[in-house]
NUGU-721561 format. One line per field, with one value per residue (C-alpha): residue number from 1; x, y, z. Coordinates in pm, 1 decimal, padded with zeros to 6 digits. Example, Ala and Ser with C-alpha at 12.3 -4.5 7.8 and 13.67 -1.06 7.14 Angstrom:
# NUGU-721561
miro <- c(1  2)
xx <- c(01230.0  01367.0)
yy <- c(-00450.0  -00106.0)
zz <- c(00780.0  00714.0)
This chain:
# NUGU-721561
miro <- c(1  2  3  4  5  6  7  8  9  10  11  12  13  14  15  16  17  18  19  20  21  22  23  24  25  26  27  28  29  30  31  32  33  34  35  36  37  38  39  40  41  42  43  44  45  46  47  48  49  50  51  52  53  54  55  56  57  58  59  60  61  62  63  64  65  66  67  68  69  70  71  72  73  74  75  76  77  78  79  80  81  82  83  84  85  86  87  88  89  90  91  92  93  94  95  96  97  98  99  100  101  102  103  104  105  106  107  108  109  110  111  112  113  114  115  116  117  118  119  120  121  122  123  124  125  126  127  128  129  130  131  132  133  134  135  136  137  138  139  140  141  142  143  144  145  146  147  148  149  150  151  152  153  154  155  156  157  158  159  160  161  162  163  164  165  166  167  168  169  170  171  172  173  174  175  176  177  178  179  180  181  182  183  184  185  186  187  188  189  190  191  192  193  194  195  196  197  198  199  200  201  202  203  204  205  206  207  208  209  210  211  212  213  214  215  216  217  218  219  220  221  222  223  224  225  226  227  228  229  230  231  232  233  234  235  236  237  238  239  240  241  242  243  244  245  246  247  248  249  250  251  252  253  254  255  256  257  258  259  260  261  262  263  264  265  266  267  268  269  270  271  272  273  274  275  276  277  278  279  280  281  282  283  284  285  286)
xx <- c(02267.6  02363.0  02735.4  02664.3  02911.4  02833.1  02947.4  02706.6  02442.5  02556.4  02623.5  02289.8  02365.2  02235.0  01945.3  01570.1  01475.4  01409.6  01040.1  00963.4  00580.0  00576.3  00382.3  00309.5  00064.8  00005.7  -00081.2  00115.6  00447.9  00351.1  00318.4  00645.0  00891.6  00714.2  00788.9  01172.8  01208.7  01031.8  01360.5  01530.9  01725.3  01762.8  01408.1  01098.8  00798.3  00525.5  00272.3  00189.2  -00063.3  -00174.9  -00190.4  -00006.9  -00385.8  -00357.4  -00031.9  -00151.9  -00272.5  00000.2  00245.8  00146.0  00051.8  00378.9  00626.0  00835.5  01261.6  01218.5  00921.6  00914.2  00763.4  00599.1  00751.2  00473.6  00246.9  00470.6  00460.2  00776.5  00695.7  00654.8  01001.9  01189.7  01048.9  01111.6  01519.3  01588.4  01421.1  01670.2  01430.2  01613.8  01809.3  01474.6  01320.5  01368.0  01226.5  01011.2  01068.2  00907.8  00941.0  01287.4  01218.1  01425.6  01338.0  01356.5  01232.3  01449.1  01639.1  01500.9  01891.9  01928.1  01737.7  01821.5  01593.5  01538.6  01361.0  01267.6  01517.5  01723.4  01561.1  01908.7  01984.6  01702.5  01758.0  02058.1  01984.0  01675.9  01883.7  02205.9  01919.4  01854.5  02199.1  02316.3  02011.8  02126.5  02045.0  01807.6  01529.0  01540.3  01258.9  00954.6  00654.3  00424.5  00687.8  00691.3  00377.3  00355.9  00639.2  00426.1  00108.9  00239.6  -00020.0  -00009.2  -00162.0  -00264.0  -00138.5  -00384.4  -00426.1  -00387.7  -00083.8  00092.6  00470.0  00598.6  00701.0  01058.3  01052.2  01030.5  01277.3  01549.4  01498.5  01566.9  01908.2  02002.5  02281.6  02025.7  01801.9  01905.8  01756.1  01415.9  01158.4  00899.1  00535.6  00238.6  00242.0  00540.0  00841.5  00903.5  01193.1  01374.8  01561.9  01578.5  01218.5  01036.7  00836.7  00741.2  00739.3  00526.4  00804.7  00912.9  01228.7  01406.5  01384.9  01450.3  01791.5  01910.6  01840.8  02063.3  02322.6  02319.7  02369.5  02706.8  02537.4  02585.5  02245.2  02217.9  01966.2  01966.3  01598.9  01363.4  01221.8  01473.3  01769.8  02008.9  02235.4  02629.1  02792.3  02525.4  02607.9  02803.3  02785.3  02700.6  02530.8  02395.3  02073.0  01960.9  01803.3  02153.5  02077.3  02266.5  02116.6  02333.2  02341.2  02281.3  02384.2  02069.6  02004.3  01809.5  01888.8  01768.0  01795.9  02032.9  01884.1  02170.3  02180.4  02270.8  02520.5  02802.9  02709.3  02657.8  03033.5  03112.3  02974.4  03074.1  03445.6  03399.8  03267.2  03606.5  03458.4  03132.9  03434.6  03270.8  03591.1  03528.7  03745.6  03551.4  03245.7  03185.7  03023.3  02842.4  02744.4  02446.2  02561.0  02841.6  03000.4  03023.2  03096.7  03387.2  03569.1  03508.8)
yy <- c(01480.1  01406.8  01616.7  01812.6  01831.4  02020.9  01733.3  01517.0  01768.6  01800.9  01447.2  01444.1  01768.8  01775.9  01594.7  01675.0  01720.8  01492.0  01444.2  01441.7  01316.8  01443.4  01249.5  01437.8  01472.4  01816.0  02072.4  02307.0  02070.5  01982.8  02372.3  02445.9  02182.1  02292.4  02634.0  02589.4  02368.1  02589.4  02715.9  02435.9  02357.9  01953.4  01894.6  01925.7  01911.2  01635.5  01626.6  01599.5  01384.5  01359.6  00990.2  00693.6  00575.9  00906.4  00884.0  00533.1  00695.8  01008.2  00763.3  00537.9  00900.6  01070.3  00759.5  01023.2  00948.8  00999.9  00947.8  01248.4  01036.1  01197.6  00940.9  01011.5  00825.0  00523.0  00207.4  00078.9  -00217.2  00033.5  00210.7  -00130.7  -00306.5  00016.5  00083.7  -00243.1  -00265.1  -00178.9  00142.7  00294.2  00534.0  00724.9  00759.7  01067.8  01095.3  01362.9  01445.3  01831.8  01785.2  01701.7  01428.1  01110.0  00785.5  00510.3  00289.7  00031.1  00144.4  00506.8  00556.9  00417.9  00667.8  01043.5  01242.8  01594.5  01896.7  02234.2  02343.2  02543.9  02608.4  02585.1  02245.9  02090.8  02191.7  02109.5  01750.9  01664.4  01768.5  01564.6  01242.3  01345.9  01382.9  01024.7  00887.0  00544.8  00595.0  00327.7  00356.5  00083.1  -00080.5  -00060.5  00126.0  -00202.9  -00302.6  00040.8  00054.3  -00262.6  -00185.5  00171.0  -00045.4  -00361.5  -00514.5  -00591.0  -00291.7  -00335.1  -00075.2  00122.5  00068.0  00387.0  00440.4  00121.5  00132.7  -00092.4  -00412.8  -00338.1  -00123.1  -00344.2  -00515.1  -00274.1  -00207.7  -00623.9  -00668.5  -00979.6  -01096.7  -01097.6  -01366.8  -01722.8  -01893.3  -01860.4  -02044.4  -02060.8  -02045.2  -01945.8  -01634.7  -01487.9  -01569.9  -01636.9  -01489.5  -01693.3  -01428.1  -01020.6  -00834.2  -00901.5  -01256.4  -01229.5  -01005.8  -01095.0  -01148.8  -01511.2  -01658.9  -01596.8  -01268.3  -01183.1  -01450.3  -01201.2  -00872.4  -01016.6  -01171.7  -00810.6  -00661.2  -00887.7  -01168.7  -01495.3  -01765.0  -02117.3  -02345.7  -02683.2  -02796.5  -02689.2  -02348.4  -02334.5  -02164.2  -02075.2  -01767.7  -01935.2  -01667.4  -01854.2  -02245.7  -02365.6  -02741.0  -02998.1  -03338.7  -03692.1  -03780.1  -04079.7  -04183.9  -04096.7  -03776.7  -03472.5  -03144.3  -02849.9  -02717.0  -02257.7  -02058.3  -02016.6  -02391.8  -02461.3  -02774.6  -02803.4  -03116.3  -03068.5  -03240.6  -03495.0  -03350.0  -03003.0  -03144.7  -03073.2  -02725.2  -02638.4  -02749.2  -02565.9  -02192.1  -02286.0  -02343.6  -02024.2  -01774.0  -01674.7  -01281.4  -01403.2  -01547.5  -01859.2  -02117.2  -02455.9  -02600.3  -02519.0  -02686.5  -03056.1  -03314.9  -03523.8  -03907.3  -04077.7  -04266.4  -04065.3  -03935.9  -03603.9  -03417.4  -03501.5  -03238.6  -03284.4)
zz <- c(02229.6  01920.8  01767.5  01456.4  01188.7  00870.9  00667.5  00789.9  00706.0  00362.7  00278.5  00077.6  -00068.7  -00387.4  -00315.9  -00315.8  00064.6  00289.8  00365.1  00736.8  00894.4  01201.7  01520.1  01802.2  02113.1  02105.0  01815.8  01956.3  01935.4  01590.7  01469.2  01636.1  01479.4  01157.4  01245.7  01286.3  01017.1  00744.3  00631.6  00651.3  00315.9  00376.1  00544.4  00437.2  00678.7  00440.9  00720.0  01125.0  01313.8  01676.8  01686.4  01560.3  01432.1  01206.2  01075.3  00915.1  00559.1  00545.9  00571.0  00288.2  00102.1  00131.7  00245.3  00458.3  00487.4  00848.6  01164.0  01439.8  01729.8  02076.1  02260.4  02506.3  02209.5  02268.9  02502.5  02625.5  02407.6  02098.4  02141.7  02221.5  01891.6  01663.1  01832.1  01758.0  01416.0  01075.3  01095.1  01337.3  01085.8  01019.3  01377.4  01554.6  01932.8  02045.8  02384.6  02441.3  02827.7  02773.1  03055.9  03111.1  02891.1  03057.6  02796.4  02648.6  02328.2  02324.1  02353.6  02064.1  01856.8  01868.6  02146.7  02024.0  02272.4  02228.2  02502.6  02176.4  01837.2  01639.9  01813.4  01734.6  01342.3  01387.2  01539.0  01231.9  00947.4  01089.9  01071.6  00723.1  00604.1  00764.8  00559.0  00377.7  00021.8  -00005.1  00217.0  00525.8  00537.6  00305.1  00420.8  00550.4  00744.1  00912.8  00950.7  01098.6  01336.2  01432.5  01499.4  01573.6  01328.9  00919.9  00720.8  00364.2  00111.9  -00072.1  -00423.5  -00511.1  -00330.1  -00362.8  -00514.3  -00773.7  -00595.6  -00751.8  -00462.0  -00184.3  -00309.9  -00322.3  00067.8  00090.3  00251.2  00058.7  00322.2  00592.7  00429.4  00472.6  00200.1  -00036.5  -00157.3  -00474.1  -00371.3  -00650.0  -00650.4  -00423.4  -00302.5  00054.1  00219.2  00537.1  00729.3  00784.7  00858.3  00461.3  00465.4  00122.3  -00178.4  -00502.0  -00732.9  -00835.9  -00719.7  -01045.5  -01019.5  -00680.4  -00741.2  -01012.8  -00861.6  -00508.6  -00760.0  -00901.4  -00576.0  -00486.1  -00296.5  -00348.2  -00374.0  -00578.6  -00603.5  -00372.3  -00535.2  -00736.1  -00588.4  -00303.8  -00311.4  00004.3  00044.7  00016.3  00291.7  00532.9  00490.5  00765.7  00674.9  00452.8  00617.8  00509.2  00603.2  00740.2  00389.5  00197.3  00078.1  00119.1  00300.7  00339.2  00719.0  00780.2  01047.6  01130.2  01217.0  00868.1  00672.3  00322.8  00126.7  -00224.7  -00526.4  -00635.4  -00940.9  -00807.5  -00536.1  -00775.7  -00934.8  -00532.6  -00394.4  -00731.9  -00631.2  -00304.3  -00424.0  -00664.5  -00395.9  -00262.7  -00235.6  00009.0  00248.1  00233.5  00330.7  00146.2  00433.6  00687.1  00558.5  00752.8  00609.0  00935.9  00832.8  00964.7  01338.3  01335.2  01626.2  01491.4  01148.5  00915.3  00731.4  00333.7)
């Protein structure tokens, strides 16, 4: 069981409350945590559903801060791809038998029971006070993680994109590239987001990360190049973490060593970098 410290609870003091959707098996579960929370300062009960099929359109309706999950509604499959998922800070488990899981991960998310009424307040408005202030993950990607398949918004319930892109952790995407209509994201849980790659370059600059362009429509994320390395045609491609190698225009070689030189805050050590020849026997330093 989680501890409960009244800080915690009143970290997002202040604050409108948090909005909680509620999935259980059983009506009678459902009426009961709504029951104990319904004087709850920091939680708000948005809506409850009997099936993970059912939760589908309250979810995109309300777009709850946290998920109350029957963990009897979930194969082991379900609760090892949502623990591991950046989700995790808005998941609570159900567990009204107060049985065991055995699943993989479901320690990783707080269990709550009905063994104690003032514990299990206690326990939901701890999750809501240790809320990040951004939410997560954006609301297709949970629902995708809930389903395990890709859910279209509704029209009429779809968020400005500007959204999705807050919930973006910009160090956990390697590099981007320019397509029509989107930009595609390599790295963390988004693919894509319908914004060009302008745009989503100045709102991560904005945020402290570091990107540049190595072509035109490609740019890479500086704190993730490990390497720079010459190709077997003479051109230059500079070497991720992640095992990606992108080829660097000639003509933005320089203004690349240049932000790589400059980007002393990302900890990205110029020194480090190796530059590996074709037929060498391995990488040189630069």
């Amino acid at each position: 069981m989680l501890p409960v410290r009244r800080a915690d609870v009143q970290m997002r003091a202040g604050r409108q409350p948090s909005k909680l959707l509620i999935i259980g098996r059983d009506p009678h579960d459902c009426d009961r945590a709504r029951e104990w929370l319904a004087e709850s300062a920091s939680v708000a009960v948005a809506a409850d559903c009997l099936s993970i099929a059912e939760a589908v359109v309250p979810i995109q309706r309300h777009e709850p801060d946290l998920l109350m999950i029957d963990v009897r509604l979930l194969a082991p499959a379900a609760i090892r791809r949502l623990s591991y998922s950046s989700a995790r800070p808005m998941l609570l488990f159900l567990n009204p038998a107060a049985e065991e899981c055995r699943a993989d991960g479901c320690e990783r998310v707080p269990n709550v029971t009905f063994a104690d009424r003032r514990l299990f307040c206690r326990q939901v408005e701890l999750a809501a006070g240790l809320l990040p202030p951004v939410r997560p993950v954006s609301i297709p990607r949970l629902l995708f993680l809930l389903t395990n398949r890709a859910i279209r918004y509704r029209r009429s319930t779809h968020r400005p994109v500007e959204h999705d892109l807050r919930s973006i952790n910009p160090q956990q995407v390697a590099w981007m590239a320019a397509s029509p209509r989107r930009t595609m994201l390599h790295g963390g849980e988004t693919p894509a987001i319908a914004l060009p790659l302008a745009d989503v370059v100045r709102d991560f600059k904005r945020r402290g990360a570091h990107f540049a362009l190595v072509s035109e429509g490609v740019a890479v994320n500086l704190e993730r190049v490990v390497g720079v390395r010459v190709t077997s045609r003479g051109n230059r491609a500079v070497v991720l973490d992640n095992g990606s190698s992108l080829r660097v225009e000639p003509r933005r070689l320089r203004d690349l060593l240049q932000h790589l030189l400059l980007s002393v805050e990302a900890n990205v050590a110029f020194t480090a970098l190796k530059v590996e020849a074709p037929g060498s026997s391995g990488p040189e330093a630069l």
